[in-house]
N, C-alpha and C positions, 0 to 999 in steps of 0.2 A: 736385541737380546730379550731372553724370556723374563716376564718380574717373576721373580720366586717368592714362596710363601714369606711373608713376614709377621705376619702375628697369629695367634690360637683363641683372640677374643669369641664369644659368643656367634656362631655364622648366621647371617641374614640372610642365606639363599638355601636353595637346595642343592646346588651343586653336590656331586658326588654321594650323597645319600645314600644310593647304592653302589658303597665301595667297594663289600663285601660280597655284594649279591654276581651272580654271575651273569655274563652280558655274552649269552648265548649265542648273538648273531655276530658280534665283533669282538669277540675277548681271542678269539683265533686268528693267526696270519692269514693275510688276503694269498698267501701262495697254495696252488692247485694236492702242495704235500702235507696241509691241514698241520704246520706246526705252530704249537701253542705260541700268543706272543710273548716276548720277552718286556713289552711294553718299554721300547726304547722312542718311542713316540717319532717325530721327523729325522732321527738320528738312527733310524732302522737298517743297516748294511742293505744293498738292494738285492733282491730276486726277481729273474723274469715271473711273469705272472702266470707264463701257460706255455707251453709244448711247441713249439714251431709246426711239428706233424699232426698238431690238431685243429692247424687254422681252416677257416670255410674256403674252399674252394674256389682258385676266381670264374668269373662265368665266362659262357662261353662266346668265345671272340673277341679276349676282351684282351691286351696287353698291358704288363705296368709302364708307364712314360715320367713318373717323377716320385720324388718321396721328400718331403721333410720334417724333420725333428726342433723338439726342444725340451732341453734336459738338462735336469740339475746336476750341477756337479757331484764329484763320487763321495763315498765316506772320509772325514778330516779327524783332524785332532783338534783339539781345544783352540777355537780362536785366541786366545793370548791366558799366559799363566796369571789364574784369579781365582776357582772353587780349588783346584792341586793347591797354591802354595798356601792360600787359607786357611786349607786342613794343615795342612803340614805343620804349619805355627800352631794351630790348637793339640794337633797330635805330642809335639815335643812338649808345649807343658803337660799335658796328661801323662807323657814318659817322664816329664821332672818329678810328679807329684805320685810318681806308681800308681797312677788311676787308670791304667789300661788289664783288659780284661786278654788271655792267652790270644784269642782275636786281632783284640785292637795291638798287640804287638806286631804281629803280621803287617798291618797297614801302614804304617810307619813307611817299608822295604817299598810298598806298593806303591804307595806318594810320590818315592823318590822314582821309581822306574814310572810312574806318569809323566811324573814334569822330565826328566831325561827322555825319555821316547820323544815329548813333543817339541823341547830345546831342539833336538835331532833329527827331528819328524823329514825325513827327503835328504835326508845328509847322501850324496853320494848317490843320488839317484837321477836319472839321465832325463830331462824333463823337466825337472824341478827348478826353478829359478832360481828364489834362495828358500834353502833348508830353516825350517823352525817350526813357532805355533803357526795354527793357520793352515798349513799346507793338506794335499790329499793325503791318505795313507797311501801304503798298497793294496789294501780292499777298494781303496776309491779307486787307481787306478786300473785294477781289472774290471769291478764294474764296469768301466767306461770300454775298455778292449775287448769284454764281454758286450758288449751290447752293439758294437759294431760289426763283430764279427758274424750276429744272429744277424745282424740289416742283410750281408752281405749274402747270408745262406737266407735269408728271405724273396730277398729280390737277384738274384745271382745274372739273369738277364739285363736287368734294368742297369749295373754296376761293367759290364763287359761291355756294353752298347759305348757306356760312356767313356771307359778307358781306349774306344777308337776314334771317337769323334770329340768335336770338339766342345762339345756340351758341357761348361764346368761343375763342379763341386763348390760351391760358395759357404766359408766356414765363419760364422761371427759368434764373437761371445760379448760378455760385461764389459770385460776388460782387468776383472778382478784376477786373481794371478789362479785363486782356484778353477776358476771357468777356464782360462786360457788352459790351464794344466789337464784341465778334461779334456777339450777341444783339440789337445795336442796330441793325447796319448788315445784318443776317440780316431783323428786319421791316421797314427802311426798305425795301428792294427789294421787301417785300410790300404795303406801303401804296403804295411809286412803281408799283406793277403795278395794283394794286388800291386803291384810293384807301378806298372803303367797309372795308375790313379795317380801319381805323384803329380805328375804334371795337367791333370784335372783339377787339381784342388787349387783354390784361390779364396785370399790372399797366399802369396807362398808363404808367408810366415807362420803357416799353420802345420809345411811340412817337413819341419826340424824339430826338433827336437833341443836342439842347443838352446841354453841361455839367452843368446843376443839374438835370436830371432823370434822379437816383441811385435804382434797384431799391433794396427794403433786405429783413430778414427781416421787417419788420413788413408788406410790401403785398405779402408772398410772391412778391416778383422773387426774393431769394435763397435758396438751400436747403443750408446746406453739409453737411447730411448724405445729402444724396444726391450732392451736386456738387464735394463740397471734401473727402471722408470719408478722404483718406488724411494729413489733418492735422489731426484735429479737436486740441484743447486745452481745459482749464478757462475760461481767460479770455475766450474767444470761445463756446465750447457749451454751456457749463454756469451761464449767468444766470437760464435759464429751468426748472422740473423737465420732463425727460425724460420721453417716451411709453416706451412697454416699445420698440416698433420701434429710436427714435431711441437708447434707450437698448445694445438687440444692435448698431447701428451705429456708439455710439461707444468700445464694448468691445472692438471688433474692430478700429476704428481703435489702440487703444491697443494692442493685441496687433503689429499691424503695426508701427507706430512703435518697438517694443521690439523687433522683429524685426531691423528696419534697423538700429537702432543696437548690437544686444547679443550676438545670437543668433553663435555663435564656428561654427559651421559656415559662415552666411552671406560672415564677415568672412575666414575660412579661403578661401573661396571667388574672393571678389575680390580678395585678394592675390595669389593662384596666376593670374587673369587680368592682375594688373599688372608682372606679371613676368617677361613674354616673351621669348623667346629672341632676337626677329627685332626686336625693337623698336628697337633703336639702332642695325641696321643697314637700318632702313628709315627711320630719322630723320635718316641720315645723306645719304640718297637724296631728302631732302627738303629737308634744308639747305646741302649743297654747291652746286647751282647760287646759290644765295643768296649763302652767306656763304664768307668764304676758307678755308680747311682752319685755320688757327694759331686763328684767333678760333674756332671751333666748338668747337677741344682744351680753350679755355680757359672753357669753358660749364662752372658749378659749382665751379669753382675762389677762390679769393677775390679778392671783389672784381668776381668774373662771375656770380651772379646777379641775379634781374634782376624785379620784382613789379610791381602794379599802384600802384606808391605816385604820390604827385605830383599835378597837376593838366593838364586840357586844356581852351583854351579857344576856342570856337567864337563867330563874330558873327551872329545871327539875320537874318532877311531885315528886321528892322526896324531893325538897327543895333544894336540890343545888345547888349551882352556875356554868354554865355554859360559858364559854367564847372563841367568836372564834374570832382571828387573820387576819388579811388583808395582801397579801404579797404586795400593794400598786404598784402592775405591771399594772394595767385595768385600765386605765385614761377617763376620757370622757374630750374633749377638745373642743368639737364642739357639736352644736344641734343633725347635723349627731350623733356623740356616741351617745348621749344621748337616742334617739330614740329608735337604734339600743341596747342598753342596754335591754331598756323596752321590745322589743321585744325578747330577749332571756328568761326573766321573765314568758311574756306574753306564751310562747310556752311550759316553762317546765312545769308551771301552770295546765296544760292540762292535765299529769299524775298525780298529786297531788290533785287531789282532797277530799279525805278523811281528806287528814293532814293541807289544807288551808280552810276546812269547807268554810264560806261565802265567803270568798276573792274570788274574781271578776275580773282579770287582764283585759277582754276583755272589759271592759269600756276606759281603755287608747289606745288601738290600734284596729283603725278604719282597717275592712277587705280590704279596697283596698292597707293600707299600710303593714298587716298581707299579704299577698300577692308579696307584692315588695321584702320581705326580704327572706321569703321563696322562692324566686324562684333566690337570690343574693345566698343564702345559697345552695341552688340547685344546681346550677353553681359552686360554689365552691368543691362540694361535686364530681361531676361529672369529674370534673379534676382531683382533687387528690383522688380519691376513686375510682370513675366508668369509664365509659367508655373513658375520659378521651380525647386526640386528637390523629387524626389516626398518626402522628408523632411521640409518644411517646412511639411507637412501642410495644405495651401490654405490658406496667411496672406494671401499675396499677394492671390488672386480675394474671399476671404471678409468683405473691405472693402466689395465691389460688393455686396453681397446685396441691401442694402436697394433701389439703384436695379434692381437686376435685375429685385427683387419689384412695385415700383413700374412698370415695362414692363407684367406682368402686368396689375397692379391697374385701371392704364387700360383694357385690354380686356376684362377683369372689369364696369367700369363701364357698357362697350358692350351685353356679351350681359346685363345685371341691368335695361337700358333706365333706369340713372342717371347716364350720361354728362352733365358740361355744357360739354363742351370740342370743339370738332371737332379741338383737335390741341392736342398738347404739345411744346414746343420748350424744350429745354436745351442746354444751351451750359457747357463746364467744359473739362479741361486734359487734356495724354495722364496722368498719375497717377491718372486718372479712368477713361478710357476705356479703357485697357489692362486690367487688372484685371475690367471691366466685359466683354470680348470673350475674354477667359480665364472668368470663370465660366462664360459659355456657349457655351464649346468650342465657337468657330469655324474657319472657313478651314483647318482638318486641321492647323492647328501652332501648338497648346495643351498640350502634351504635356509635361509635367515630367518633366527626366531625374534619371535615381538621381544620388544625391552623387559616386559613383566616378566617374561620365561627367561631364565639361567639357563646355559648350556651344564648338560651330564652327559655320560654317556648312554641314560636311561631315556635321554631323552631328544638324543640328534644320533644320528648314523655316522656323521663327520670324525673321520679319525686322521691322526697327521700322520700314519704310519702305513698309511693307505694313499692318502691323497698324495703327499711328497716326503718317502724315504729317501735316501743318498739316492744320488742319479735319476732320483725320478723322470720319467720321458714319455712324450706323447710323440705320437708319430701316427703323420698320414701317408697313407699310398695312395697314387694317382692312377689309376685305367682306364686307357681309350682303346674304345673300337675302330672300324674301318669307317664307320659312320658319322663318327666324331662327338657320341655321345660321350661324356665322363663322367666315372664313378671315382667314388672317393671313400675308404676305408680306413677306421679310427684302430689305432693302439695304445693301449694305456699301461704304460710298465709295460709293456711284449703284450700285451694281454688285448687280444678284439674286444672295443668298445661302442656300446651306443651312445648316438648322442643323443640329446634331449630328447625325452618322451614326444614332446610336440611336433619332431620333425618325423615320426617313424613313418610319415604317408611320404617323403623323402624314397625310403628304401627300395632299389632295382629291384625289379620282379618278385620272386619268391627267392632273395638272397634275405640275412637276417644283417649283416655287417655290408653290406655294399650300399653305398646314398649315392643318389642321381644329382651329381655338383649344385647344377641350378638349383635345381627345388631344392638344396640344402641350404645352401648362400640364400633365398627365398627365405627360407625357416628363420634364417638368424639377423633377417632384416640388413644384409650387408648392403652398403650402397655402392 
């Protein structure tokens, strides 16, 4: 989870300094329709990145022979009720104490249709395991039937070859219910396109859709060391003895995980981002139209904080009572929380639009402070997720190895003619993904800065709304000639990608997106 701001002391960085000023090259969505961001930072509803009719052209002689992905699951709703029911308890006393401003009455209605949507989130929906926090929306699930649908009108050859032969579909996720629920509703659009894929795709457990048909590690749907690596643990990885591979992957996991928790640079680091100079007086610019001036004063004070304790209870469309619990951890103590609450709100908001019909969050959070937080959240993310600082000697990326190595391996299997897959499909979380597109220094802002420098966005490229919005996906294509040369073609979000500037002597003839396998694998020092 993200640490949210907790104090307004004096800032010792420069982070965000230029909050105000405009960030000309990235203050706009990476989508080809130049629309402003909404700065929902990793929590971005996804958009393909580019035109399918505008891809380069394959060369000539060349056919595609394989594709695989790896993609974040789609837009969700609130991992479990904590900033909803938090406000909610500060909301009703500011309703006990008429300190709500014609606004902050509105919000009140809004709380409740939050945490009811998310208590609900998949009620009744075919796919869904079990309905509540956590789950995908329905923006995540088209994302995901949207993005398979474009694989198939991409490679529409490569997808018919397989539905005759016997080449499978191999589907692996985390194991997390959201990845499974991507992964599920990612082949149902390939079996509703294609009916014959059904019995391509392996594990079957990937080609229902019902409840009780659960992937597991035993029918190799799940793989958490390639899909869940940045949390492995004893009690879940270590029942079975370890290959040497699984083994550098769960040493590196344990290296990271002590990173995050131990490592006094890191922690030195995110205190100096929680401690912004601007933050209480852009919390203040968030809370006034809301709430009266006296009841804001009196945020942290005793008796004015304000947690997710208690209970809310929702009626199903069947009539029953529904009731979800507060583990009473999520405090707002300060205007700061408070803000910073609404803005986590305000962002998940943004995939959920089906299930909060009218609700409106962007009436309470003005875009210059929608802005502040996604780029505090940035920052956050960039540490212990991406690129991180060049001190922390690639802990962050060196988690992804194993799936990096695993990219390779697939196309390995191609040019050796022991392929049995025409395509491999994973499905896992941004913890996953992020990390994975930092090993291989993509999109030019991968770049670790030294410890003296604080991440802005004045001053890295790295944005989370770019690197991993909902369903984030990278996908390669595989093409052989009759010669047995293979090329290999990156997409990022739909979008043709370069890789690392150092491999462009990689690139097939005068193509700008086609790389000569070997001399890629070459570039990236694969063994």
């Amino acid at each position: 989870m993200k640490m949210l701001l907790k104090s307004s002391v004096l800032c010792v960085s420069i982070l965000l300094a230029a909050c105000n000023n405009d960030d000309h090259q990235h203050n706009q969505s990476s989508t080809e329709t130049g629309t402003p961001s909404k700065y929902y930072q990793t929590k971005t509803p996804y958009q393909p990145q580019q035109n399918l009719n505008k891809y380069e052209a394959i060369p000539s002689g060349f056919q595609p022979v394989f594709t695989e992905l790896v993609a974040r699951h789609g837009s969700r709703g609130l991992s479990s009720i904590k900033y909803d029911l938090a406000l909610y308890n500060l909301w009703k006393q500011a309703k006990a104490e008429q300190a709500l401003t014609p606004l902050g009455e509105q919000l009140g209605a809004d709380l409740e249709s939050m945490m009811k949507a998310n208590i609900l989130l998949g009620y009744g929906v075919e796919g869904i395991r079990q309905f509540g926090y956590g789950n995908e929306s329905m923006t995540g699930i088209q994302e995901h039937r949207g993005i398979a649908d474009r694989l198939l009108q991409r490679l529409p050859e490569l997808f018919k070859t397989a539905s005759t032969q016997p080449a499978s579909i191999l589907v692996q996720s985390s194991g997390v219910d959201r990845a499974v629920d991507s992964a599920k509703f990612f082949t149902a659009e390939l079996i509703r396109q294609q009916p014959a894929l059904k019995a391509q795709i392996t594990p079957a457990s990937y080609t229902s859709l019902a409840s009780s048909s659960v992937p597991s590690v035993e029918d190799g749907g799940v793989d958490r060391f390639k899909l869940y690596f940045h949390s492995l643990n004893p009690d879940n990885d270590l029942a079975q003895p370890l290959s040497v591979s699984q083994q550098a992957i769960y040493d590196a996991s344990q290296a990271y995980q002590q990173f995050e928790e131990d490592n006094a640079d890191l922690a030195s680091k995110l205190a100096e981002l929680a401690t912004h100079h601007q933050a209480e007086q852009i919390a203040m610019n968030v809370l006034k139209p809301i709430f009266k001036p006296e009841f804001i004063q009196k945020l942290g004070s005793a008796g004015y904080s304000f947690s997710n304790s208690g209970t809310y209870t929702v009626t199903a469309p069947n009539g029953e009572s529904i009731t979800e619990k507060g583990k009473g951890k999520n405090t707002i103590a300060s205007a700061v929380d408070a803000a910073a609450y609404l803005y986590e709100l305000y962002s998940i908001a943004g995939g959920m639009q089906t299930e909060l019909k009218n609700v409106d969050f962007d009436k309470y959070m003005p875009v210059e402070a929608a802005k502040f937080y996604a780029e505090f959240n940035d920052a956050n993310d960039f540490y212990s997720k991406g690129p991180s600082f060049t001190e922390s000697d690639k802990v962050t990326s060196a988690i992804a190895q194993g799936l990096k190595q695993d990219l390779f391996k697939q196309v390995d299997a191609i040019v050796e003619k022991q392929q049995t897959h025409r395509a491999v499909l994973r499905f896992a979380h941004a913890e996953i993904f992020i990390p994975l597109a930092t090993s291989l220094e993509l999109l030019d802002m991968m770049q670790p800065l030294p410890l003296r420098q604080t991440y802005s966005y004045n001053g890295s490229a790295w944005r989370g709304e770019v690197v991993s919005p909902m369903a984030a996906n990278l996908q390669w294509d595989i093409y052989q000639n009759k010669q047995g040369t293979t090329l290999v073609k990156m997409f990022y979000n739909e979008k043709e990608t370069l890789f690392k500037p150092s491999c462009n002597y990689a690139r097939y003839g005068n193509s700008r997106f086609y790389y000569d396998y070997l001399k890629l694998k070459q570039c990236y020092q694969i063994q």
